[in-house]
N, C-alpha and C positions, 0 to 999 in steps of 0.2 A: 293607304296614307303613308308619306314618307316620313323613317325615322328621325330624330334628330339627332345629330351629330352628337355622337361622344368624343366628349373632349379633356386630351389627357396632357396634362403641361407637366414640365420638369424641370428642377432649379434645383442649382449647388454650387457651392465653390469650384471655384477652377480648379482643375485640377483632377478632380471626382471621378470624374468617368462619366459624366450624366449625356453627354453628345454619344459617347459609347452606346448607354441603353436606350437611347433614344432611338438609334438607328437600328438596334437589338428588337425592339419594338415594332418597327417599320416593318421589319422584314417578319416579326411574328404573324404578325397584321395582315402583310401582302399576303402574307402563305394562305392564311385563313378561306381568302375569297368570296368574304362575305359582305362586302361591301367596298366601297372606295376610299384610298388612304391621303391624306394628304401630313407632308411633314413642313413646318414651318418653323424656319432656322434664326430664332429670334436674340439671339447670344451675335454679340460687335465682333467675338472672335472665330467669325463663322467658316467652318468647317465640317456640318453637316450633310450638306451636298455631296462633297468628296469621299467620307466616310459611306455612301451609299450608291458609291460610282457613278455620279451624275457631275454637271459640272455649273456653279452658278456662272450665268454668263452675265446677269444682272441686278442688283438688288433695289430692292422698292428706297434704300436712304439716296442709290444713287440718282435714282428718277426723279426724288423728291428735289435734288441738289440740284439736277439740269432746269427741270421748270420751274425751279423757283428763282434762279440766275439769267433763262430765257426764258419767258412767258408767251412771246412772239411767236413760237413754233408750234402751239394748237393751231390745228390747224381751222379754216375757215367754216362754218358752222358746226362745227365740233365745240361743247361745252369744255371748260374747264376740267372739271372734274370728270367728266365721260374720256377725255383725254386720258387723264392720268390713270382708269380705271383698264382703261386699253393699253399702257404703256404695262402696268401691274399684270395682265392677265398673259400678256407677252416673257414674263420676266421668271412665268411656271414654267422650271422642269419637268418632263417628264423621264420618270422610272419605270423597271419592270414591276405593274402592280401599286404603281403611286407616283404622285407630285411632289416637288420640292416646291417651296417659298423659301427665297433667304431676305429678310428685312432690311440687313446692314443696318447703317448708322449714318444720318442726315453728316456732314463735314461743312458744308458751306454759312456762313453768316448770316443768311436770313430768315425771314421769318414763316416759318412751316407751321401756323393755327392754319391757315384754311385749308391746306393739302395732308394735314394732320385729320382734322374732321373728315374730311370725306375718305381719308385713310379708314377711318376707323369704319363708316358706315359701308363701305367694301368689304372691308373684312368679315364684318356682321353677314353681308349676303354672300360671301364665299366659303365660307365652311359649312356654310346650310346646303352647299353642294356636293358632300363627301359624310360617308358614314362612319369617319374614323378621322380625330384631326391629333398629331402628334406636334405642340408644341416645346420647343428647345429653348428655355428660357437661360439669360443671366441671372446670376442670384439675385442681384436688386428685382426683379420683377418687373421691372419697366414697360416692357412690352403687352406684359399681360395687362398690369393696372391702367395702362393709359392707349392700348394703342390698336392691339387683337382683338382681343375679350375680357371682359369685367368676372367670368365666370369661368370652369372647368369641374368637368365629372372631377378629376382624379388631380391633385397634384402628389407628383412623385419626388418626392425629396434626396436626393443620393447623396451618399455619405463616405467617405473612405473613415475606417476603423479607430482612428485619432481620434482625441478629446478636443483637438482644434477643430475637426473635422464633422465630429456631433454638435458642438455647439453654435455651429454655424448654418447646421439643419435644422436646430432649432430656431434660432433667428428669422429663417428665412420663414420658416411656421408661425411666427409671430408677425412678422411683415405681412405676409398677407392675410392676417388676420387688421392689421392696422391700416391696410388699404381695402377693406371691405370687400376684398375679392371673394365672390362668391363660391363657394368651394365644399364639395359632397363627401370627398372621402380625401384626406391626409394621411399617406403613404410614405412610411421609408422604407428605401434599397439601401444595404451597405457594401459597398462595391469594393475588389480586391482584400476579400476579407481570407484571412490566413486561422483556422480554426473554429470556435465558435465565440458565435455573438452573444455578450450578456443584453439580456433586452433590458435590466435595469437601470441601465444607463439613461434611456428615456422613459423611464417612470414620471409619472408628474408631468407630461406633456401631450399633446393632442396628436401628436405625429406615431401612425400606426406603425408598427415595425412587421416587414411583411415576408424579407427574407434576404438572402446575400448572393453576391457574385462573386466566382473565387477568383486568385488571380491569375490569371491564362497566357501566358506564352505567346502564342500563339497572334491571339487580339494585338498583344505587345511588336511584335513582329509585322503585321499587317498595317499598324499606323505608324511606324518606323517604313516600311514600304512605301505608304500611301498607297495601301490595296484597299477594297473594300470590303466592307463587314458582311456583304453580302452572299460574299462566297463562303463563309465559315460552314461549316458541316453541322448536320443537327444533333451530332452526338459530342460536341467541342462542348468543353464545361458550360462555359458561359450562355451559351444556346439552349442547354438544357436548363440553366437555373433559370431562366428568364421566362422558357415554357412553364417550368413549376411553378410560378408565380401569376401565370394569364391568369386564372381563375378571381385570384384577387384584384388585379388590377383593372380585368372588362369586363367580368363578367356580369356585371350591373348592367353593359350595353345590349343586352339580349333579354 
């Protein structure tokens, strides 16, 4: 019987690094081999692809934008929505060891309920096809509450060491608690962390505190390049903090 997809979403201020560990994850994930990855780049400032050395050459807002401007171009006994589900499965990256999706962001004027719904009921059968789904959210969550999934094994909250920066990881803990998104385990990372973490700072909140990424040169250097994350070495800080943390963050998936 096949598993069901563990599903790990991440939201945080910009800024955060959360696209970082996202991709940091991917490539933990890929390494593993134990099943198939899929990353889906659900953040309007999307740059997850590139971070992973793949390249988006399409996004599901732009597909959403063409047929919803020309309708005329399904083609002749081709449904509506089986179109668009063809345009979308065109629009998969492929990586070493995994898939990109990037979403983007509808831009045109009209009215996307019906290409929004069957958006959603795609998605519901697309991650049922992957044993690992890495979603990259914006901090509002939009994608998740309304568009991907209503649920996730893990959300992983990132945080850079700031007090503007924690309290915005809480927020984002209470927004999806205010949008009912269903949700197993509430996880923070605090990213570019220079010493140690008081964990009392989120005392009185529901957001686990699970460990930190220090901050690396390195990573800094590589998206200054627009290299990929992929190539970083297993023993580069960041690579290793992230391994020490599998255990919390999947290991429910097993």
């Amino acid at each position: 019987m096949k598993s069901a997809p563990y599903v790990i979403a991440l939201a945080g201020k910009g800024g955060t690094g959360k696209t970082t560990l996202a991709a940091l994850l991917v490539r933990l994930l890929a390494g593993r081999k134990d099943g198939s990855v899929l990353a889906i780049d659900a953040d309007p400032n999307s740059n997850l692809a590139e971070v992973l050395g793949t390249e988006a050459e399409g996004t599901i807002g732009s597909i959403l934008d063409e047929i919803s401007a020309h309708p005329e171009q399904v083609p002749a006994g081709m449904s509506k929505d089986r179109f668009i589900e063809y345009r979308i499965h065109h629009a998969i990256q492929e990586g070493e060891g995994f898939d990109v999706l990037t979403m983007g962001k509808p831009e045109g004027p009209g009215c996307y309920c019906y290409v929004n719904n069957v958006l959603r009921n795609f998605m519901a059968s697309l991650i049922k096809e992957y044993r690992y789904v890495i979603i990259d959210n914006e901090a509002g969550l939009e994608h998740l509450s309304r568009r991907t999934t209503r649920s996730a094994d893990t959300l992983l909250v990132v945080s850079d060491p700031s007090a503007v920066g924690l309290k915005a990881a809480m927020r984002i803990s209470e927004l999806a608690k205010d949008l009912q998104i269903k949700v197993k385990h509430k996880l923070l990372v605090v990213n570019r962390l220079q010493g140690e973490f008081d964990r009392h700072k989120v005392n009185g909140t529901d957001l686990d505190y699970i460990g930190s990424i220090p901050s690396d040169d390195f990573i800094t250097q590589l998206s200054l390049g627009g290299g990929s994350l992929l190539g970083l070495r297993d023993s580069d800080p960041s690579v290793k903090a992230v391994k020490a943390m599998e255990e919390r963050i999947i290991c429910q998936a097993n």
